[in-house]
N, C-alpha and C positions, 0 to 999 in steps of 0.2 A: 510469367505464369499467368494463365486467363484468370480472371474472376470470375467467369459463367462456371459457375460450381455455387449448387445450392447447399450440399455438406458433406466432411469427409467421409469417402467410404467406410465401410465395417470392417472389408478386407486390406486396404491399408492402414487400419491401424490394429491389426490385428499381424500385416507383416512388422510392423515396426515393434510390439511387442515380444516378437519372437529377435528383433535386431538388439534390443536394449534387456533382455533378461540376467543379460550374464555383467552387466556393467550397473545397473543402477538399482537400489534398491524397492524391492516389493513393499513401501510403506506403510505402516500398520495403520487397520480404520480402529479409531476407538471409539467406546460410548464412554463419552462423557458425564459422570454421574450431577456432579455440580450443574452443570448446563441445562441438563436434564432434569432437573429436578427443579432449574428455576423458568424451563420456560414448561413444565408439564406435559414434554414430550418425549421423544428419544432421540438425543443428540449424536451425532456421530463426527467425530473429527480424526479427516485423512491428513496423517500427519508427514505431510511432502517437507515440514521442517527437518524430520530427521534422514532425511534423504542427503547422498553421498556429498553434494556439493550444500546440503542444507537449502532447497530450493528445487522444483519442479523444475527447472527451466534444462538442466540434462536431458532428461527425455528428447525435445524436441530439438536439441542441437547435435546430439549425437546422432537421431534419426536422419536428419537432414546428412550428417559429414557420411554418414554411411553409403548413400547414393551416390558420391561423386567419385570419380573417375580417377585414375590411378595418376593421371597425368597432371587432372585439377587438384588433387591432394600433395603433387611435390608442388605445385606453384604457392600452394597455400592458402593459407584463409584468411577473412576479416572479420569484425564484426564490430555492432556499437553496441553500448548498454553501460546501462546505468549500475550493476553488480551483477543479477546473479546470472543474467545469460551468458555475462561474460565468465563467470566461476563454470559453468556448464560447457561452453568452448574452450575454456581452458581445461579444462579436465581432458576434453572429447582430446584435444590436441595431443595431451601427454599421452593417453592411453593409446592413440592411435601414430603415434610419433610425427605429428603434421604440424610446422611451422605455421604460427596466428597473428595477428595483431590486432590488439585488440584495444579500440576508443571507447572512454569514457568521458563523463562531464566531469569537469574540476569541483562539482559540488559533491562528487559520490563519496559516502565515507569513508573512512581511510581504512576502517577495518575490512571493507567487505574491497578496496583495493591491494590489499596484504593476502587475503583468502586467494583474489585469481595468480596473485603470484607464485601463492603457495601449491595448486592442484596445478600450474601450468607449466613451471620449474622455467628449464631452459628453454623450451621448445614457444611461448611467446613471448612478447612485447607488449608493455599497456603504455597508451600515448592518452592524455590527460588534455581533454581540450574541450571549451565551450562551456556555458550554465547547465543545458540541458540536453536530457539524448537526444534531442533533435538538432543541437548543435554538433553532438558528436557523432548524430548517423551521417550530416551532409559529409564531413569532412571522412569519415570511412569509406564512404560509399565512393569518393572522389578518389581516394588514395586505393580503393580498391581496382574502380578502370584506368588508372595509371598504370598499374604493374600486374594488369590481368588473371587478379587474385580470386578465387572465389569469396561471393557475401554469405556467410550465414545468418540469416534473419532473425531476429529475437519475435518474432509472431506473423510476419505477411507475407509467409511460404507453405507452401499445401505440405511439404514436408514436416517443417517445423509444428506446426498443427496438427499432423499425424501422430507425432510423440507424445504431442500433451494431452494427444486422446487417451493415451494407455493406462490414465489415471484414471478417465471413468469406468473401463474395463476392468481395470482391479476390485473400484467401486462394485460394482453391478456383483462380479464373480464373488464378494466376501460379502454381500447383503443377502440375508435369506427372508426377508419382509419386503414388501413393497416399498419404495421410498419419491416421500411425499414433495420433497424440496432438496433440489442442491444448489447451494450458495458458493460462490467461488467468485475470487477480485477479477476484475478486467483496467488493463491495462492498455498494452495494445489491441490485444482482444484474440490471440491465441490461445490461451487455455480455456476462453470459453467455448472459441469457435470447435477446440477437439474436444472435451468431455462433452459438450451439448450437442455434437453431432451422432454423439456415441449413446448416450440419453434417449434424445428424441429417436433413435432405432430401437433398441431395446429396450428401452420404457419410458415408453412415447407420455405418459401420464406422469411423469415424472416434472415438474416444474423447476425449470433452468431458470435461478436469477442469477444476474451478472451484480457486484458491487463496487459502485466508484466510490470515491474523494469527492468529496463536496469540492476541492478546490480544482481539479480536473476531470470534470465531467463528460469526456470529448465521444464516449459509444453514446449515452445518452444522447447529447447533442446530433449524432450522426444519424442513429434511429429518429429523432423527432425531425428533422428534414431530411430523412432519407435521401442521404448521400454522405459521405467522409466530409467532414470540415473539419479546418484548422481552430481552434479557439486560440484566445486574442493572449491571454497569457492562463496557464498555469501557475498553482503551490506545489511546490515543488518536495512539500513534505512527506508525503507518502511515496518517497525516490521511487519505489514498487511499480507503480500504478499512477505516476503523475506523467502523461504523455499527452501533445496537444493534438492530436491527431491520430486516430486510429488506423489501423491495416486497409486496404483497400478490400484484397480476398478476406479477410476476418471481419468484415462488416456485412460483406455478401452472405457469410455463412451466419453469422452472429443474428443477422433480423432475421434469419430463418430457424435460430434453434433456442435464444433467448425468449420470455414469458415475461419478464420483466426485470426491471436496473432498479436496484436500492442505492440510493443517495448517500452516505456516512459522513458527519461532521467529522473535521481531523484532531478535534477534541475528544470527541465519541469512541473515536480509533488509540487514543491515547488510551481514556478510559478501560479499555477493554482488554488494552496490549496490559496492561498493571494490572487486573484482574487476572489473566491468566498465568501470569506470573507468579503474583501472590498464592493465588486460590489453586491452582492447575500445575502447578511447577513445568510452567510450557513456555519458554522462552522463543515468542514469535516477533517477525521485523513488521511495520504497518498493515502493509497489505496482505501479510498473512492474516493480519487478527479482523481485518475490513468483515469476512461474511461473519465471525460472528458477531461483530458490533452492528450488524444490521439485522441481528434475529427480533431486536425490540418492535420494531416498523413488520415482524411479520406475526406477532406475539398470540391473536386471536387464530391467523390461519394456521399454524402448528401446533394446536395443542391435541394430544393424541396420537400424533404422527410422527413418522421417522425422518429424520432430518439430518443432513450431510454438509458439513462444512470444510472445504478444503481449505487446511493451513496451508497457504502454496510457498512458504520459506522464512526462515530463522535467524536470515544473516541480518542481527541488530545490534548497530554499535550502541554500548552501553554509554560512551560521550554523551549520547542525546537522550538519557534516561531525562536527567533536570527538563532538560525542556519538555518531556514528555509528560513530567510530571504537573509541569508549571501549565500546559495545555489543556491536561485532564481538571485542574482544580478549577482552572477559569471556564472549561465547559459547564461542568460540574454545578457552579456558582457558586463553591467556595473558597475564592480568589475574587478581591477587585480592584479596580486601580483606579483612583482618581485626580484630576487637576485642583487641588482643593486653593483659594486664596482666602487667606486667616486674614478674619476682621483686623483692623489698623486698630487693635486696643492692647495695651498692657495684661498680658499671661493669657493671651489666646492660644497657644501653642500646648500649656498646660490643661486649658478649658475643654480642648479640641482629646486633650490624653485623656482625664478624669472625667467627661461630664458627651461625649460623642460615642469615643469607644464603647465597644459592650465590655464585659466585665471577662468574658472569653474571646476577645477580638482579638486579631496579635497582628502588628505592624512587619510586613516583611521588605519594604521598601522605603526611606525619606526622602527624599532629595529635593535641595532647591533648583529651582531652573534658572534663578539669576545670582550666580555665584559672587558678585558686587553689590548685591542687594538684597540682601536674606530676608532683611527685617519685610519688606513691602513687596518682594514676588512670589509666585505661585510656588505649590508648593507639588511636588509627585509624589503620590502616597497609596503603597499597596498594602492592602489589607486583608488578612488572610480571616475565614468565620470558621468557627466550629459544625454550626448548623446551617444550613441554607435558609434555614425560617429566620435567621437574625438579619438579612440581609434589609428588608423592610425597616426595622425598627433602629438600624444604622441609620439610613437614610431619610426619617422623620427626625433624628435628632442632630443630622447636618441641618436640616431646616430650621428644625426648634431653636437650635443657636448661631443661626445667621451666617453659616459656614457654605460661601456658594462656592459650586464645583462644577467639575466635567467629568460625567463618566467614562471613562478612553475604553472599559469594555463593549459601548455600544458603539464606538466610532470606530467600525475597521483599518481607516487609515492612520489615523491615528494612533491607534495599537501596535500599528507592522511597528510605527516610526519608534516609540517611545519605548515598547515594551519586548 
């Protein structure tokens, strides 16, 4: 497929809307009253969570199986991905009775690998290989010109792109105000490449941001040298949207219909996903909740305007709630962890409880690091605060009593290793 394609046409993905109407759900735009109210705008969230496979990523996989050929459809299909495109070709497979197989990384969660078993029954195969989708697209991609199967691309196919346009289309057709901003994640950069092609046509004023992972920043990186690069590693925690390398065709189209890339800490992203939980009873997976965890960084330009956030999927294994939570409180700064070594004196251990701690501090970690030497090694000590203003006055009174330490929140390496 060329990449001289500045963006997708109107009329394909206006055929592909007409291909996917009787299979995928018309997902509802909400206004969000809470959201709305906290950033003093009018929030709208397209909620592609409650969509058939729970994920956007249908649209553009179905789109694409519909195109192929009666002969490429018994030979079959492949595809790589990290869940939900694969839940989205599994589906496409069962509804359409077309043999898949389908590669994932051995790090995807187990729930969202039970999901593609379940919408794909007998009709595929999930083969579990490598850390990351780009371990499991090499080996797809391989096993796919082996046995001369069709790829269906999880984002860097002008087809696959056409489907995920049909979401701004929905957008645009249920907004009857102008709309000031739509925020939606990028990952490999198909769904932005299809709704912001569909955007920048019919309402060209309309302001496309894309929103990464601070810890896989690779559309950013590819618009700031304008060209696809590979970055040197990804975090691989927003499984959604952590890919080290963008589309080729979804870069060409993306620096032509993005405005701008919001950044989100994957603490930020925790933060946000538990807020909507709480607050929203909306059960979204990272990189659904990414554009709205990046409304804070747009907080002055939206106030007054209409504002569109695509949830783009749902499928979050609740495993990773703890950690999610444990992410959000150290974003937060109400978690911290430190290397503390207790003065070599009699009841410094006691001194360090009664006379350090605050009076609402609460200990949720001890451990010694020299398990033959308790008395005289470090110690690992995480400390959970009530307030984030006690965090200071913690820390004046490690000094005050001669309690030196390490903070392992401000040493990223240190953090992966320990915490």
């Amino acid at each position: 497929m060329s990449t001289k394609v500045s963006t997708v046409q109107i009329k394909d993905i206006l055929i592909a809307q007409q291909k996917l109407k009787d299979v995928v759900q018309k997902t509802p735009l909400q206004k969000d009253p809470i959201l709305s109210e906290k950033y003093q705008c009018n929030v709208y969230l397209k909620r592609e969570d409650l969509q058939v496979v729970r994920s956007f990523k249908i649209r553009g996989a179905y789109n694409l199986m519909q195109t192929l050929s009666k002969k490429e459809l018994q030979n079959g299909v492949v595809c790589a991905s990290a869940g939900n495109h694969a839940q989205g070709v599994a589906y496409s497979c069962k509804a359409m009775e077309v043999k898949g197989k389908i590669f994932m990384p051995t790090t995807t969660p187990r729930q969202k690998v039970k999901r593609v078993t379940f919408f794909g029954g007998d009709e595929v195969e999930i083969i579990l290989v490598g850390d990351t989708f780009d371990d499991a697209y090499q080996e797809a991609k391989a096993y796919c010109d082996q046995y001369d199967m069709s790829f269906i691309h999880p984002f860097d196919d002008y087809r696959t792109i056409a489907g995920q346009g049909t979401i701004g289309m929905e957008v645009v057709d249920e907004m009857e105000e102008p709309i000031s901003h739509i925020f939606m994640s990028v990952g490999g950069g198909g769904l932005v490449s299809g709704v912001g092609s569909y955007m920048k046509n019919i309402s060209p004023d309309t302001q496309v941001i894309g929103v990464e992972p601070q810890g896989a920043p690779s559309m950013q990186a590819a618009l700031k040298q304008q060209k696809v690069v590979k970055l040197d590693k990804v975090d691989k925690f927003v499984d959604g949207a952590s890919v080290q390398q963008v589309g080729n065709l979804t870069f060409e189209i993306a620096k032509e219909v993005i405005d701008d890339i919001a950044i989100v800490p994957e603490g930020k992203v925790c933060s946000t996903l538990i807020d909507l939980y709480n607050e929203n009873a909306i059960v979204a997976e990272p990189a659904g909740a990414m554009p709205i965890a990046a409304l804070d960084q747009y907080r002055e330009q939206i106030i007054g305007k209409n504002v569109v956030c695509i949830v783009s999927g749902g499928n979050n294994d609740m495993d990773r709630m703890q950690d999610m939570k444990e992410r959000s409180l150290v974003y937060e700064g109400y978690k911290h962890y430190f290397i503390v070594n207790f003065p070599q004196r009699a009841g410094a251990l006691r001194e360090f409880l009664d006379k350090v701690l605050g009076e609402t501090d609460d200990i949720t970690r001890f451990e010694y690091t020299k398990k033959n030497n308790r008395d005289k090694g470090p110690v690992l000590v995480g400390v959970e605060l009530k307030h984030r203003s006690d965090y200071q006055p913690l820390m004046a009174r490690m000094e005050e009593h001669d309690f030196s330490y390490i903070e392992i929140n401000k040493d990223e390496a240190l953090f992966h290793l320990l915490i």
